[in-house]
N, C-alpha and C positions, 0 to 999 in steps of 0.2 A: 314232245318238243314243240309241237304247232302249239299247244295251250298253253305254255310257257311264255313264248314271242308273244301269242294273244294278250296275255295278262298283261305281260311288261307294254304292250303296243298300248291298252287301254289306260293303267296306269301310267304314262306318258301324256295322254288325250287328258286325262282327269287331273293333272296339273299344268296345261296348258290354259285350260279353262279357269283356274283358280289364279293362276297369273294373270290370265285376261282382267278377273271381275275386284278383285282385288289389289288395292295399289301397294304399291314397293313390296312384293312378295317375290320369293325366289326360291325357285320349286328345284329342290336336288333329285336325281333319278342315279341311282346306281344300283344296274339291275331290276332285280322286281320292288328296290324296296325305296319309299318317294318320304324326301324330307322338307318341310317347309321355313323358309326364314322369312322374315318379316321387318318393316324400317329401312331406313336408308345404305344400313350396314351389310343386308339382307344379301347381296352377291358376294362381299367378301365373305361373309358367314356360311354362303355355302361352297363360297371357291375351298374356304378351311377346312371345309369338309369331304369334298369330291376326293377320289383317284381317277387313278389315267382311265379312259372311256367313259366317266359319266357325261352325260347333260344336265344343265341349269338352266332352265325357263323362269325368263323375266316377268314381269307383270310390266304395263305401264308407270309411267312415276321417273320419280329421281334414283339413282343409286350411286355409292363410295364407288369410286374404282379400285381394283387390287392389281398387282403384280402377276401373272398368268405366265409358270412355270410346268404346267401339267399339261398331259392330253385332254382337252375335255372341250366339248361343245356348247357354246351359249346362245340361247336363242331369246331375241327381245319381243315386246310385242308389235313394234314398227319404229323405224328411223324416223317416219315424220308422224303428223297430225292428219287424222284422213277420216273426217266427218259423214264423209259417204257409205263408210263401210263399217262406222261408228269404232273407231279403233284410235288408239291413243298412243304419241309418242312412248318409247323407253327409253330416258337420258342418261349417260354414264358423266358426273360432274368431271373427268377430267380426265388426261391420256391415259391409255396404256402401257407399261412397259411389258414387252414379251421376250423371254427366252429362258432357257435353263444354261446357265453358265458352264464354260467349258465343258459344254457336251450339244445334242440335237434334240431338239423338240419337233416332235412329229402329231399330227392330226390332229391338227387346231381348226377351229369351226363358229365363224363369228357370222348371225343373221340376224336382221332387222332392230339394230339398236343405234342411236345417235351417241358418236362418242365426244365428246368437248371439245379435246383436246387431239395430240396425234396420237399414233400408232408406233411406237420405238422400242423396235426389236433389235436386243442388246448383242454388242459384240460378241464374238466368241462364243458362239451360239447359234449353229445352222438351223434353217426352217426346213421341216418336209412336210409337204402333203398337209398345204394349208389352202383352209377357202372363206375369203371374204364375201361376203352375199346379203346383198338388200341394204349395205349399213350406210351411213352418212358418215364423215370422219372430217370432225371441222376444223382440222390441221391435217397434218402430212402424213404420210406412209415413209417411213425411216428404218430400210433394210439395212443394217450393219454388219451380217455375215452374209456367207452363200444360203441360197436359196434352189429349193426344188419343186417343183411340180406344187405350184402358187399361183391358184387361180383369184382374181378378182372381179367380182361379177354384179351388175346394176345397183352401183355403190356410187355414191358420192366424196371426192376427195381434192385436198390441195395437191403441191407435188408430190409424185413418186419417185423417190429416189434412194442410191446403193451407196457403195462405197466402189471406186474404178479397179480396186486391186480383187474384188469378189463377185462372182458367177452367180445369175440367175438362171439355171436351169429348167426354162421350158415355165417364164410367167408368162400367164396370161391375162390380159386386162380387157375385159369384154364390157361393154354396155354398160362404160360408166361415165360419167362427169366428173373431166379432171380440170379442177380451176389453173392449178400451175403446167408444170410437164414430168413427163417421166424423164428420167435421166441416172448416168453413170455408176451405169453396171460393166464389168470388164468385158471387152471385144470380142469375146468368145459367149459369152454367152445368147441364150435364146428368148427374146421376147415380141412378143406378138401382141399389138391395142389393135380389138376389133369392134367395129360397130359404137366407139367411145366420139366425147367432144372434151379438144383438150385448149383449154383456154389460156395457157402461157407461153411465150416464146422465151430464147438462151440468148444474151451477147455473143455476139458471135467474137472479141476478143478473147472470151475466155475458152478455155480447153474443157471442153464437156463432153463427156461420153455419152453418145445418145444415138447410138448404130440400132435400130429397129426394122419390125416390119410392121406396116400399118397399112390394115385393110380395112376400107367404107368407113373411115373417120371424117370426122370436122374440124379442124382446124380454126376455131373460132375469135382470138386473140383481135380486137376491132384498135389496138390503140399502141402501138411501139413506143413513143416518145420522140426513139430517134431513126437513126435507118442503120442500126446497128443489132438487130436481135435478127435469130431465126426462125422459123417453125419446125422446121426438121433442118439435122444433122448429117455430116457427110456420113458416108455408107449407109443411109439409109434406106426403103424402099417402101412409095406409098402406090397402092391397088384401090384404087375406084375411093378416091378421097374429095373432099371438098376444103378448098384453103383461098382466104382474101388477097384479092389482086393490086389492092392500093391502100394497104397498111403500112407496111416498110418498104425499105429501098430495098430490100431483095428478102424474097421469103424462102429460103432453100441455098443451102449450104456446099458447096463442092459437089461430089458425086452422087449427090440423090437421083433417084430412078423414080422417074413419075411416070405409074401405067394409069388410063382411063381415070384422071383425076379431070377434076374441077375445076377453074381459078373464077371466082365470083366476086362482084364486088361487096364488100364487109358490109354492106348494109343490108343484102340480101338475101343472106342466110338463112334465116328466122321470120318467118311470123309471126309466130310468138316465141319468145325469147326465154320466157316465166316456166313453159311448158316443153321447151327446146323442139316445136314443130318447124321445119324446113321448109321453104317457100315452094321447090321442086321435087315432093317425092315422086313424081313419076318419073321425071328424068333423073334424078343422081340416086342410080340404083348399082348395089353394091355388086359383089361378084357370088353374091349366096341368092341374086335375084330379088331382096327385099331395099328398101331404103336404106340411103348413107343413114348415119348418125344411131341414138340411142334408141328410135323405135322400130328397127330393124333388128335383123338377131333374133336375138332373146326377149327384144323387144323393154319397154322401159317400166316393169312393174316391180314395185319398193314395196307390197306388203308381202309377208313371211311366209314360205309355204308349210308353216306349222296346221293343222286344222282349225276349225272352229267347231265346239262343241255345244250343244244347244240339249236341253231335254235332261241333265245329268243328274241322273240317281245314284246313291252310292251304297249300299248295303253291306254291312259286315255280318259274317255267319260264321262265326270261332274267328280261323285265322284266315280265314278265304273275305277278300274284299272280290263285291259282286258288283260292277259297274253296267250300266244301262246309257244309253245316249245315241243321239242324232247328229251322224257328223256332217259337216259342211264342207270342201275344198274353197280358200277363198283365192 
C-alpha cells in the first residue's frame, strides 16, 4: 500500500513540474495513471476527462474555462506574477459556473489560479466541503444554494454574496482581500471573516443580510459618497477589529457588538496600501496574539503549496515508471 501512495505521490510531483515548465499544459492525475493536455483548451480537455477525485495541474499561461460539475481538484501554478520565486501567473479567461444541478456537489478544491471573471455557483445545487485557497477572483463569489463547511482562504475577491432565503453552514473566510462585502446569507446561518480586509460598505436603506462574526479584520472602505452606507450590519459582532472613524456619518448599524476594536482615522491604516502593511501592528493585535489584517493568521502568502521539483528523471522499465528528483516546499 505504502508503494502505491509513493508512486501516485511522485507521479503527482512529476506533473506538477511539467505544468511548471511548460505553458498551457494540464496535467490529469486519476489514480496512478497521469494524462496530459496541452493549448488553451488543455483544462476543459482534462476537465472532459477526469471523474469524481481526480486532480488537474495547471501550468502557467492562459486557459478556456469550463463548467465544473464533478469532484475534482484543480491546482494552478500561482494567481499572480511572482518574479522572485520565478513562477508565473495561471489565467482562467473567464468565470466559472459550479454546480451539479438538482443534486450536491461535494469536494471541490480550487488553488493558486487567477480567475477573470466570477465564481457562480448555480442554483439548486448545494456546495459541501469546498476550499478556495491562494486564488484571485476578479469578480464575485455568487453562492445560490446552501452551502456547507466552505472554507475561503488567502484569496483575493470582490463581493461575497448568498441568496437571504439560504444557509451557510459554518463559511469561513480567512485571510483574504475582500474589495466589496460579504453579504445575505439567511439568519441562521454561520459565518466567520477572520484575519480578511473588507473594502466595501451596504446602504444602509436597503435590507441586507449581513449578521456575522468578525475577528481581527479591517475595515478598510476610505470613501462613502454619502453618510448613508455601513461597514457592518445589525447583529453583528466585531473582536479585535480595525474600522475608519471619519468616513461616513455612522459606521455601524443597530446592534453591532464591538469587543477590543479600533476606530482610526482612514488614512491611517496602511503603509503601504500595495502590500496591505498596517501602520500599527504592535498595537492592533488580534485575539490569536498576531496582527489585525491579512498578515496575521495564516498570514498573506499566494504561492501554492504544490512542491517544486528540481533534478527530475524519469525512466520507464516495461510498465513501472521510475521517477528520481529533488523536491523543494516553496
Amino acid at each position: 500500500m505504502k508503494k502505491i501512495l509513493f508512486f501516485a505521490t511522485m507521479l503527482f510531483c512529476a506533473g506538477a513540474v511539467m505544468a511548471q515548465n511548460e505553458q498551457t499544459t494540464a496535467v490529469l492525475q486519476h489514480g496512478d495513471v497521469v494524462s496530459v493536455f496541452k493549448g488553451i483548451n488543455a483544462l476543459v480537455d482534462a476537465y472532459t476527462a477526469a471523474e469524481a477525485g481526480d486532480v488537474i495541474t495547471l501550468s502557467s499561461g492562459t486557459f478556456t474555462a469550463t463548467t465544473i460539475a464533478k469532484s475534482v481538484s484543480i491546482y494552478g501554478a500561482s494567481c499572480v506574477d511572482d518574479a522572485e520565486n520565478g513562477v508565473q501567473q495561471t489565467r482562467i479567461l473567464s468565470g466559472f459556473a459550479v454546480g451539479l444541478a438538482e443534486d450536491t456537489l461535494r469536494n471541490i478544491y480550487f488553488e493558486g489560479v487567477f480567475i477573470q471573471g466570477s465564481l457562480d455557483f448555480i442554483a439548486n445545487s448545494p456546495i459541501e466541503e469546498m476550499v478556495i485557497s491562494k486564488c484571485w477572483i476578479n469578480g464575485n463569489l455568487n453562492f445560490n444554494s446552501n452551502i456547507t463547511n466552505v472554507t475561503i482562504s488567502q484569496s483575493q475577491t470582490g463581493t461575497i454574496t448568498g441568496i437571504r432565503t439560504n444557509t451557510a453552514d459554518n463559511l469561513l473566510i480567512r485571510n483574504c482581500v475582500v474589495s466589496g462585502v460579504i453579504q445575505q446569507f439567511a439568519l441562521s446561518s454561520s459565518v466567520v471573516i477572520d484575519h480578511c480586509i473588507i473594502g466595501g460598505t451596504t446602504n444602509k436603506y436597503v435590507d441586507i443580510l449581513a449578521c456575522f462574526t468578525y475577528t481581527n479584520d479591517i475595515f478598510s472602505a476610505n470613501s462613502c459618497g454619502r453618510d448613508e452606507y455601513f461597514f457592518a450590519r445589525s447583529g453583528s459582532t466585531l473582536d479585535n477589529c480595525v474600522y475608519p472613524n471619519n468616513t461616513c456619518w455612522t459606521s455601524m448599524s443597530g446592534d453591532v457588538v464591538l469587543r477590543n476594536c479600533f476606530d482610526v482615522d482612514k488614512n491611517s491604516i496602511f503603509s503601504d496600501t500595495e502590500n496591505f502593511i498596517i501602520t500599527q501592528p504592535e498595537t492592533w493585535i488580534g485575539n490569536d496574539s498576531t496582527e489585525i489584517g491579512v498578515h496575521g493568521g495564516l498570514g498573506w502568502n499566494r504561492l501554492p503549496s504544490t512542491p517544486v521539483v528540481k533534478n527530475l528523471q524519469l525512466q520507464v522499465n516495461g510498465a513501472t515508471l521510475n521517477v528520481t528528483y529533488d523536491a523543494e516546499v516553496r
